[in-house]
N, C-alpha and C positions, 0 to 999 in steps of 0.2 A: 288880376290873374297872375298867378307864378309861373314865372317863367322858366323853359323844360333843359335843361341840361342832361344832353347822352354823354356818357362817359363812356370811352371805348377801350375796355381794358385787352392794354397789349403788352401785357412786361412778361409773358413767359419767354420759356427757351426751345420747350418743345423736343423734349427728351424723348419722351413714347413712341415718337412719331419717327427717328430714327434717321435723323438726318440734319445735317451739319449748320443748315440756316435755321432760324425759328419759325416754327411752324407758320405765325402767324403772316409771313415773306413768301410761302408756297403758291406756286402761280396756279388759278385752275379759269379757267373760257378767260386765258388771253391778260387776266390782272391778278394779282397778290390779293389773297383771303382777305385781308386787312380792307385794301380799298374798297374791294365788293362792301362789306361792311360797312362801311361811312358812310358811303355812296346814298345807301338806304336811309340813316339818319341825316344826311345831306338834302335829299328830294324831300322830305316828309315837312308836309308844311306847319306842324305841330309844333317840333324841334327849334328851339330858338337858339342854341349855341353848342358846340361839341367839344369837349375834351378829351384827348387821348394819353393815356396813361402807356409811359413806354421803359423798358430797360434804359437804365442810365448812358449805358453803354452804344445804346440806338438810335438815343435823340435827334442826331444830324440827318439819320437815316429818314426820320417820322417828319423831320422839316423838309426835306428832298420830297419826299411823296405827298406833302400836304400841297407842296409849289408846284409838283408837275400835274397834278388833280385838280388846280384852282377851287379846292372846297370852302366857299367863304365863310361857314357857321364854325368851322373848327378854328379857335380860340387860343386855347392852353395846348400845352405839350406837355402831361406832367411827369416828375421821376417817382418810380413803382421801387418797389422793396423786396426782400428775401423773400416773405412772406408774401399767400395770395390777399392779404388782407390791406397790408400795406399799400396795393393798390387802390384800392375804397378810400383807406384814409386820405391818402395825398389829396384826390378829389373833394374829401368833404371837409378838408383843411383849407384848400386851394377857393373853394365855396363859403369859408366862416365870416359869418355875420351878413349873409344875404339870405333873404326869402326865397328858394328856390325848391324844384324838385329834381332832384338827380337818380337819371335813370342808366344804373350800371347794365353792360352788354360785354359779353366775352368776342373777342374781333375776332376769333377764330368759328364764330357763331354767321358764316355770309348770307344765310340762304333765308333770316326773319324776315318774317313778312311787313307788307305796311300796315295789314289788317293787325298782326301783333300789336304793334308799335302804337297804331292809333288805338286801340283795346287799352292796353296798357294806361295812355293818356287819360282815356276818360276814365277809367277807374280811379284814376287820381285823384279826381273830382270830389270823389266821395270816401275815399280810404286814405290813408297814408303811408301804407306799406302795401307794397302790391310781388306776388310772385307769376312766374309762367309757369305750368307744366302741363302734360300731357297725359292719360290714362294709363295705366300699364296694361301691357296686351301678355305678357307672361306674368306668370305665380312669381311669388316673392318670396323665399324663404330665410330665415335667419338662423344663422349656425353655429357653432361654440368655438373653441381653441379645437378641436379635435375632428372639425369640419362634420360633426352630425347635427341634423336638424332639432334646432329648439323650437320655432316657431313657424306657424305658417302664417300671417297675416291677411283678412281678408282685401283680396285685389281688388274689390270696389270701391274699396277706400281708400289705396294707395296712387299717386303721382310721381311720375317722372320728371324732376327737377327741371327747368332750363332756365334759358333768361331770353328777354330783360326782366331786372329786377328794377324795381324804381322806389324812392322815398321820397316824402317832406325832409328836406336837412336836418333839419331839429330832428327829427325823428333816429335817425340812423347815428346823427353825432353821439346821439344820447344813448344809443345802444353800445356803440364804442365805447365812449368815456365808460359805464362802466365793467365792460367786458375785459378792457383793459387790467382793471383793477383786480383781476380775477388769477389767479396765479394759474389755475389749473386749465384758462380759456385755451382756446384751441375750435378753427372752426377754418372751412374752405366758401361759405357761404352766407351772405350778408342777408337774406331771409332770416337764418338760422338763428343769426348773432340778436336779430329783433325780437326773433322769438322766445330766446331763452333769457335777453335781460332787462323787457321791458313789456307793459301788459298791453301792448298795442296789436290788435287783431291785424292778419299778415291777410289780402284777399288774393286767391287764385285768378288769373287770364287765363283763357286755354289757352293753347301753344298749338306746334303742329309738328308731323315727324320729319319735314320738313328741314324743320329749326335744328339741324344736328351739329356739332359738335367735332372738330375737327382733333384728333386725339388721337389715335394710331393709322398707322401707313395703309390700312387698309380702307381706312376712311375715304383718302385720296381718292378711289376708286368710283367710292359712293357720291364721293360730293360732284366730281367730274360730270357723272352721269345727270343729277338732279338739276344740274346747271345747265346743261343740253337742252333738258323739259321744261328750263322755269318759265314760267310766264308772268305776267301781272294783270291788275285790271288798268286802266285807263283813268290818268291822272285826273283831278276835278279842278282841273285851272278854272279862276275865275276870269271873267270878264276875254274869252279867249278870242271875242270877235275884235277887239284891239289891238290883239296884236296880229294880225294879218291887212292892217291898212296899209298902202303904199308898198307891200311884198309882192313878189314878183314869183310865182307857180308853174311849173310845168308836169301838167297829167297824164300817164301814158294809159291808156284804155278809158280813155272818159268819154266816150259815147254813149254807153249806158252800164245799167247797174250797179253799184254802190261805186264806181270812177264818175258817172255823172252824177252821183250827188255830192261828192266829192269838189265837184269842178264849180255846181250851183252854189255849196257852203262860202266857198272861200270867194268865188265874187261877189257875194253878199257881204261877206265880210269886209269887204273893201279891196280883195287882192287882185292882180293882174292875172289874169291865167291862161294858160297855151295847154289845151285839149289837143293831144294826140291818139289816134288809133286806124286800126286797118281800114275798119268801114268808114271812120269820120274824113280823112284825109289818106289816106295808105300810108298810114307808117307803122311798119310793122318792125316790133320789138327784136324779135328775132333778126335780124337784119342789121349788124351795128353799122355799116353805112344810112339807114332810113334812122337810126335813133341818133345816130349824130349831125346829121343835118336839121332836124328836129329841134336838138338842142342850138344847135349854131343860129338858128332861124329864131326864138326865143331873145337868146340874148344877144341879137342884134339889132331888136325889137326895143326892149325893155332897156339893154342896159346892164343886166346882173339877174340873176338868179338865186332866191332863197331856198325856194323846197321843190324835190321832184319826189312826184308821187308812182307807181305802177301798180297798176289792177289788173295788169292785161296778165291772162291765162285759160287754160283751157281744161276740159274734165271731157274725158271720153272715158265712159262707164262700158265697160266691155274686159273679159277674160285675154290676157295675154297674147294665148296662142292662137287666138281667133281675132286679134288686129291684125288691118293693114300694116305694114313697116313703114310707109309713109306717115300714116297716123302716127304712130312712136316717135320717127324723128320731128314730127310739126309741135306735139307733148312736149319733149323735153328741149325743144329749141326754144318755143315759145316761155314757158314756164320756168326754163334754168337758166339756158342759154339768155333769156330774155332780160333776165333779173342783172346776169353780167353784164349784160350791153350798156344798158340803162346807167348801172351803179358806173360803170369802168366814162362814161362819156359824162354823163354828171359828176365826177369826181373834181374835174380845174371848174368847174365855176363852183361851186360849192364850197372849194375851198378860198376862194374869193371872197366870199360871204360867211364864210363858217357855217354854212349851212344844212339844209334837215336834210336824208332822204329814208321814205317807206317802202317798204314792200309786204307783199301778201300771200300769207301761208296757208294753211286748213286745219282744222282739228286733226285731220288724217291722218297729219305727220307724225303723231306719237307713236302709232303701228301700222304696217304695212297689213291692206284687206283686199280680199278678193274681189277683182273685178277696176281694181284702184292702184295696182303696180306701179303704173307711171306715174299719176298723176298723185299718188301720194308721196310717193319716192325722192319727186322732184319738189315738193312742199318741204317735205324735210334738210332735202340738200340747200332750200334757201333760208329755211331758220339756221342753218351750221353756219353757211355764206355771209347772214347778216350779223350774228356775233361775232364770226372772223375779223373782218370788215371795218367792224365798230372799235375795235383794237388797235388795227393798225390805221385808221382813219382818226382816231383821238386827237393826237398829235396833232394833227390839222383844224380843228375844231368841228371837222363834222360827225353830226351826229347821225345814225342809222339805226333804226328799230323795224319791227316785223309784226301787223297785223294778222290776228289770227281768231277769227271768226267763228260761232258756231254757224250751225244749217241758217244758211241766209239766201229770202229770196231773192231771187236774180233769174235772169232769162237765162244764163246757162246752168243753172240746178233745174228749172223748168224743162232745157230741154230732155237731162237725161232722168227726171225723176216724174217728170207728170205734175197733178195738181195736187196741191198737198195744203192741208188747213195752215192759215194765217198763225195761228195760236202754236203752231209748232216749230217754225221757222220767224228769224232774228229777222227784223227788217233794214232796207239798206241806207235808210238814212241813219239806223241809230249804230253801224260802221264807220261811216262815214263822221260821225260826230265824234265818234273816238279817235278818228285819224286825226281828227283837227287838233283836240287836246292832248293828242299826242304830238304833233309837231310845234304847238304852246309851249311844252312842259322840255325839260331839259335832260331828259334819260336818253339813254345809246345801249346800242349791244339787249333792249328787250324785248322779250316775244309779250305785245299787250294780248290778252284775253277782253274779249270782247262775246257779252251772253247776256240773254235777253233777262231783262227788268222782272223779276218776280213783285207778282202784287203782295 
């Protein structure tokens, strides 16, 4: 099997963009475009080694960010050229005389997905030259020196370029070598260059719009936002009931509903675990005296503390203006106010252990619905809280992500929804088994997606 080199090209300067650092240096949820990006070929258990192509003049810069990231796949540090192409080379020079496949990716590209990536992969299997793009959702027209339309192209058949682009070495060396030779070459894209000097079929991945392209100042804008909503699915660590032997858990809401299955996983798994909640003992979240004594009582017990889990919140389905005000404040005390107790009193042991912590949001949070003010509102304010969090928690080694569920049953969507077919509603162990392999896997700062298993 050949092994996958991502190549993470970062030697621009980032002219368009209109601002004195290079683009690929702009900070967006808390880290530099650049890191987001590795980050992605970092986790992906496909990727066996990374290289990052950088301005000559940035190298120290790209060795600082590789040391303060601890990314261990990234390898090379290579120097990039005048040219966008000159970046390809160094990599597929830096590569000569090994069997490999190298998959070029723009670092100004953060938001590829893993579904990309591993698509990409497996097409490698069977192709050797692989592109990404995406539909065009506008007409395409093509125009003269004189800006009138010569052509119109039919949009069925046209795509919007992006990356990763990947190759068999041999393949792309051999496109170079004689592109080179070419006095008239000239080209911004390593698809291109295969396609016009050699007879190797180039095979399309979808992409997604997603996948954008960080390129003018207005972009900023866009990518900010996309980053607030991203989510992922739920890593596929293997063997994840290993690594919860001899750890030491604390669950805030695990009396029932996907916190007691939560609480059953991991002492199956061999972990120690201290179930807190109102009805099981009275400790209620909201309350940062009942959640720190909670904690104190844990690891006085144990010793040390790995992961804190909270499930605890509440849904009161009711219009606004026709709640109690007590209701409201119990909503966001429990639900916001809850999430800070938790994270702010698990924070010194945690960082003892470098340890996990979760918490739990709703599909809600993308847009506020009637009937759902609070209780969506405050779902949202924890997906913001836990990428905040996860930033300035780095540095310390803990990591924090944010479950986020569709309709799952549970005795509180029972109470405010009635009975509702099985077949419609995610169930709460297969929550619960996302949480696990999420505190297995080594991501921070992500909102997992978690949606029921189509047959």
């Amino acid at each position: 099997m050949k092994r996958n080199i991502a190549v993470i090209l970062a030697g621009g300067v980032g002219s368009r963009l209109g601002m004195s650092t290079p683009k690929q240096f702009f900070k967006v949820a808390g880290k530099m475009v650049v890191e987001h990006t590795v980050d992605v070929f970092e986790r992906n258990q496909h990727i066996d080694e990374i290289a990052i192509v950088a301005n000559p003049m940035l190298i120290s810069d790209f060795e600082n960010i590789v040391l303060r990231n601890k990314w261990h796949k990234v390898k090379k540090i290579l120097k990039g050229g005048k040219e966008r192409y000159d970046s390809s080379l160094s990599a597929i020079q830096a590569y000569a005389n090994q069997d490999v496949n190298l998959i070029f990716h723009d670092a100004v590209r953060p938001l590829v997905s893993q579904r990309i990536v591993n698509d990409v992969i497996d097409a490698l299997l069977s192709h050797r030259a692989i592109d990404v793009a995406i539909p065009s959702a506008d007409t395409i027209i093509e125009v003269d020196g004189n800006d009138c339309i010569t052509s119109i192209p039919d949009r069925s058949r046209l795509r919007r370029g992006q990356t990763p682009q990947a190759f068999d070495r041999q393949v792309i060396a051999d496109a170079y070598e004689r592109a080179l030779k070419d006095p008239e070459f000239k080209t911004t894209d390593d698809c291109g260059v295969v396609r016009k000097y050699t007879d190797e079929p180039v095979f399309v991945v979808r992409g997604e719009e997603s996948n954008m392209k960080l390129t003018y100042r207005e972009d900023t804008y866009m990518l900010d936002k996309l980053f607030q909503l991203k989510n992922t699915e739920p890593e596929n660590t293997e063997h994840v009931s290993d690594v919860f032997r001899d750890k030491v858990a604390v669950v805030f809401g695990g009396s029932y509903g996907i916190g007691k299955y939560v609480v059953d996983m991991l002492r199956e798994s061999g972990a120690t675990v201290f179930s807190y909640s109102r009805s099981e003992n009275k400790v209620d979240v909201a309350q940062r005296d009942s959640v720190a004594k909670a904690m104190t009582d844990a690891h006085e017990t144990a010793g040390h503390i790995d992961y804190v889990v909270c499930t605890a919140g509440v849904l009161n389905k009711e219009p606004l203006a026709t709640m109690d005000y007590e209701t409201i404040q119990n909503a966001i005390q429990t639900n916001y106010l809850g999430t800070v107790n938790v994270a702010l009193e698990a924070y010194p042991y945690l960082k003892q252990t470098e340890g996990k912590l979760i918490f739990f949001t709703s599909s809600s949070y993308t847009r506020g619905r009637a009937f759902y003010s609070i209780y969506s509102s405050t779902k949202a304010a924890i997906v913001n809280f836990v990428q905040a969090v996860a930033q300035e928690w780095d540095g310390d080694g803990i990591k924090i992500n944010c479950i986020n569920p569709e309709r799952t049953k549970t005795p509180m969507r029972q109470q405010n929804f009635g009975i509702e077919p099985d077949d419609s509603l995610l169930m709460p162990e297969r929550v619960a088994e996302a949480t696990l392999q999420t505190l297995a896997s080594d991501c921070t700062g992500q909102v997992i997606d978690v949606r029921r298993q189509k047959d």
